[in-house]
N, C-alpha and C positions, 0 to 999 in steps of 0.2 A: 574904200568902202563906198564913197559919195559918188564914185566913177561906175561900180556896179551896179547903184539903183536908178544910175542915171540915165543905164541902157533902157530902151523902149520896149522890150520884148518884157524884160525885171521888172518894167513899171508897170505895166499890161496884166501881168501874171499876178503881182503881189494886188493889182487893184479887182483882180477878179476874186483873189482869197477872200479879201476883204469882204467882198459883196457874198460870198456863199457863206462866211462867219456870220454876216448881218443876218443873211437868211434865215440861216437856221438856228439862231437865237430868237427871232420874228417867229418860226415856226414853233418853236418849243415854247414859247413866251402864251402864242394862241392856243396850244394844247395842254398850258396849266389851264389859262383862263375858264376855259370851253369846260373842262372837268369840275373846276370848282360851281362854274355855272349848273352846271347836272349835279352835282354833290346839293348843292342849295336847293335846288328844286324836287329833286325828292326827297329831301329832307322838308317843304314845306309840304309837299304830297302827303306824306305820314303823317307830321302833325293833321294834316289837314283830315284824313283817316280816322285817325284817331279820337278826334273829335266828333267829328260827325256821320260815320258809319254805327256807334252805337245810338246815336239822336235817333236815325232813318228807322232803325229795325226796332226801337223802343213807340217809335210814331207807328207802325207796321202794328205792334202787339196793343197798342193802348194810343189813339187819334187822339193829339191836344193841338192846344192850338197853336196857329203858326208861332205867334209873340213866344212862345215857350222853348222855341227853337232857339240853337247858339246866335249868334249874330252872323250874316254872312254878308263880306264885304265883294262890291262887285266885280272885282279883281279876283275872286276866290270862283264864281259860276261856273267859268272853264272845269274847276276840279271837282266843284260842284255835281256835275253834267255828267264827269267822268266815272264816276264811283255810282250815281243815279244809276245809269246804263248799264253797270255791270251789276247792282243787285236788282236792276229791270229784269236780269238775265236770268236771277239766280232763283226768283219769285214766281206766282201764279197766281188769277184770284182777286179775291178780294183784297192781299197783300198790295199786285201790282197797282190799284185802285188807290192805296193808302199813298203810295209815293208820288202817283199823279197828281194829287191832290195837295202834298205836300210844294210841289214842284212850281203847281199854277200860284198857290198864296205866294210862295219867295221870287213868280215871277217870272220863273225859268223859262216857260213858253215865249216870253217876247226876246228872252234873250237868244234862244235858241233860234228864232226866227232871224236875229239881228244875224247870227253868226254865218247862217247860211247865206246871206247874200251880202256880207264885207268879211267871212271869217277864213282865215288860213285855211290850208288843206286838212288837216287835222282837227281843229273846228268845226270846219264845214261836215264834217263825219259825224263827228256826237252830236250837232245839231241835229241830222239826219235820224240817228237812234233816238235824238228824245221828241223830236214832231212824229215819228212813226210810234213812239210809245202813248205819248201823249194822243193819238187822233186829234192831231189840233190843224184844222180844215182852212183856219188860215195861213196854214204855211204851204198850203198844196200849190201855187204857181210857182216858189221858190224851188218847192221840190223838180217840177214837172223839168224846170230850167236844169235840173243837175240831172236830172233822171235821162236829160239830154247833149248832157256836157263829154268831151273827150276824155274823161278820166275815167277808165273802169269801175275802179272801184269808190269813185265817190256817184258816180252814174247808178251802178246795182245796188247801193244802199239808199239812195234817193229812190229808185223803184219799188222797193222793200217796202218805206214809208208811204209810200202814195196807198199800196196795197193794205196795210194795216187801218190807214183811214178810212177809205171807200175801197173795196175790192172791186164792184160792179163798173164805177167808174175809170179807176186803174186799171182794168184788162182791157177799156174801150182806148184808155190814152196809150196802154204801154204793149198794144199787140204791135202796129207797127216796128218797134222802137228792136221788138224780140226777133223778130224775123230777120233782122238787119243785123244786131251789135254781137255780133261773131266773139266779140270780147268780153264776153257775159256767160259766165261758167251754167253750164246748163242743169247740173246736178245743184247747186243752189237756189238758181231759179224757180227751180220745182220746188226745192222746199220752204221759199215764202209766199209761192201764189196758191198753194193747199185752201187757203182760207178764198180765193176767187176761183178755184176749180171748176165749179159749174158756169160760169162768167165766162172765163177762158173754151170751154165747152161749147158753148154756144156759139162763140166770135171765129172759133176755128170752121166748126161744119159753116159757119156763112160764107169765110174768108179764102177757105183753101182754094175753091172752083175760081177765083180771082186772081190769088196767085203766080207770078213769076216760075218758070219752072225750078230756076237757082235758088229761091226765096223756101222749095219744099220740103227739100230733105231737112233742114235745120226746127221747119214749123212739125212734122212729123216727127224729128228726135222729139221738139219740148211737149209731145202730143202723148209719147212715150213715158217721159218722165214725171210726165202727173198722171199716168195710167188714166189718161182719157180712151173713152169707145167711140170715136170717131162713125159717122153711119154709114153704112154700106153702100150706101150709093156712091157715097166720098170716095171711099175705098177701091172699091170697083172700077170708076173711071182711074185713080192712078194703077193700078195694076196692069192695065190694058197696053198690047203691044206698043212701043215708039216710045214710051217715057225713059226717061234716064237711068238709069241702073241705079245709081243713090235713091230716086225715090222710090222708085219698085221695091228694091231691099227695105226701107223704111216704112214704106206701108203695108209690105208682110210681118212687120211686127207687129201691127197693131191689129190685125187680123185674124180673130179669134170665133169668126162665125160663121156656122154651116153653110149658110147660103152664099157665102164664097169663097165654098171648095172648089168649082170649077176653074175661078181663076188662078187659086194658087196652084190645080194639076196643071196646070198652061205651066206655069211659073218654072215647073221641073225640068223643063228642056229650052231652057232661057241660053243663050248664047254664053254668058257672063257666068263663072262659076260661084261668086257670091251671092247673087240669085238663086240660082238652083241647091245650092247651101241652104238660103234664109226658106225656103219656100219647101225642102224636106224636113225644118225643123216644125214647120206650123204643120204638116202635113201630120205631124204626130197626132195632132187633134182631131183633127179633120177627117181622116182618111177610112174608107170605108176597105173589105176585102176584096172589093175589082182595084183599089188601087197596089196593090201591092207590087203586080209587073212593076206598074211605073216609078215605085222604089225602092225595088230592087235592081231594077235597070241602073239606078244611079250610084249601085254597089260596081260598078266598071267603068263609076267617072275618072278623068287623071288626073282630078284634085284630093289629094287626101283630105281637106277638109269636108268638102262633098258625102264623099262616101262615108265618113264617121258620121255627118247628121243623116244621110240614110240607114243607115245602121242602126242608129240610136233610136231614129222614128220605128222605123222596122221592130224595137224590141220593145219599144211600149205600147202596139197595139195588142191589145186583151186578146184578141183571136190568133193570135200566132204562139207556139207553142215552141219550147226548145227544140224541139226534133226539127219545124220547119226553119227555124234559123239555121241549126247546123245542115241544112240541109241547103240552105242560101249560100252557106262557106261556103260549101264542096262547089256550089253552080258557080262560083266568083270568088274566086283565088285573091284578088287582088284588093278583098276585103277580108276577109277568113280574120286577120288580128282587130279589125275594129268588132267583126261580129262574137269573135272572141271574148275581147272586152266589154261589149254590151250583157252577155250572157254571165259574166261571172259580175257585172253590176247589178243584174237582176239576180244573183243568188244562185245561177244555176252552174257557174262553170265548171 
């Protein structure tokens, strides 16, 4: 027996068992611990709920004073902070007024200030929600700092914040920031700069004609998504031949006025077939009855999607009648099923 463990390959093997047994006794050993750690912690969470979620909405219904409050030790703020934010969330009013107030006596504002510039990643977040709740204008360079950091999403909730304290001031700090961080959900974005809308308005019509051309189509999508009116002259100059087919397409969306119908009949015999797509769908609005050639001519484009927004423009002008659509099929066969389908979405087919 003493000869077989004696071989080097048997001593090798057995001392590898060994070390994959330690292992994974070390690993199982860390994944009680790790569990019981989260068992403990949301178990102090609830208490910690429990306690002082009816305090908040009792201070909400009837303002006492702080001293009447549980005791809150400072090792407790984080959960504090946490449950703040989410009935921040849940509230409006004079209510969200009652918890800021509750917040600033217990303190929370300097803690939340502390968190953002030493607090973990998840710290630094509800720090974020409660200086953007609170408008506490001494946290604004802290924010500006994250609102510029690599992290997405602690970046666009520090943006959020800036917005909620000053909006006039956060669209002058946070235009550049937008045109650039590709990694900033654009559909969000819209929905917490609402409240600096005419701010952002402003900074766009002075900024576009400055602009990079790579820099436009993305400032045109966020121009889109807060349903701004960009002014025509804005308009006008990117429309015009040699701009880049992204911005073209992006500034026919936001193109909603007579006095630049001309450019968008340009638009209709655009080389790029998402062009002459985007430029027959505004054309719905715009188009008087000399334009009709010009979209019906793009019922014989070779993009199918082409020919369905002519089609569709084609069947929401008030002046064309069924007879003359079907009468568009028979001239252009190789639209006949969109104008089909326009005709039986208006009711007629």
């Amino acid at each position: 027996m003493s000869s077989a463990i004696s071989d080097p390959y048997l001593r090798v093997a057995l001392a590898v068992g060994l070390v994959a047994v330690a292992l994974t006794l070390a690993l199982t050993l860390t994944i009680i611990v790790l569990r019981l750690r989260l068992r403990s912690r949301e178990r102090r969470w609830q208490r910690f709920v429990a306690t002082w979620r009816p305090a908040l909405l009792a201070r909400i219904i009837d303002p006492a004073p702080a001293n009447d409050l549980p005791p809150l030790q400072r090792r407790e703020h984080v959960l504090f902070l946490r449950l703040w934010a989410y009935l921040q969330e849940s509230v409006r009013g004079d209510a969200r007024q009652q918890l800021n107030e509750t917040a600033r006596a217990l303190g929370l504002d300097a803690t939340a200030r502390r968190l953002l510039r030493r607090g973990a990643r998840a710290e630094k977040l509800q720090a974020t929600l409660a200086a953007g709740y609170l408008r506490d204008v001494e946290a604004w360079d802290a924010l500006v700092d994250l609102a510029r950091s690599s992290d997405p999403l602690l970046a666009v909730n520090a943006a959020r914040a800036l917005v909620q304290i000053n909006p006039l001031r956060a669209a002058n700090g946070l235009m550049p920031l937008l045109v650039v961080r590709t990694d900033w959900d654009l559909s969000r974005i819209a929905g917490f700069l609402a409240d600096a809308r005419q701010a952002f308005w402003l900074l766009m019509a002075k900024s576009i004609p400055l602009l990079r051309p790579h820099e436009l189509p993305r400032t045109l999508l966020l121009a889109e998504a807060l349903r701004l009116q960009l002014p025509d002259a804005t308009l006008a100059r990117l429309l015009q031949p040699g701009q880049p087919t992204e911005v073209v397409q992006a500034a026919l969306r936001l193109t909603e006025s007579l006095a630049l119908a001309d450019e968008v009949r340009r638009c209709l015999g655009h080389a790029e077939a998402g062009v002459r797509e985007q430029a027959a769908v505004q054309m719905a609005q715009l188009a008087r009855r000399e334009d009709v050639p010009a979209l019906a001519a793009l019922l014989g484009d070779p993009q199918w999607g082409v020919r369905m927004a002519a089609a569709r423009a084609l069947g929401r002008l008030p002046f064309l009648g069924s007879g003359e659509l079907q009468a568009l099929g028979a001239d252009h066969p190789a639209a006949a099923a969109q104008l089909r389908q326009v005709l039986a979405e208006r009711g007629l087919g």
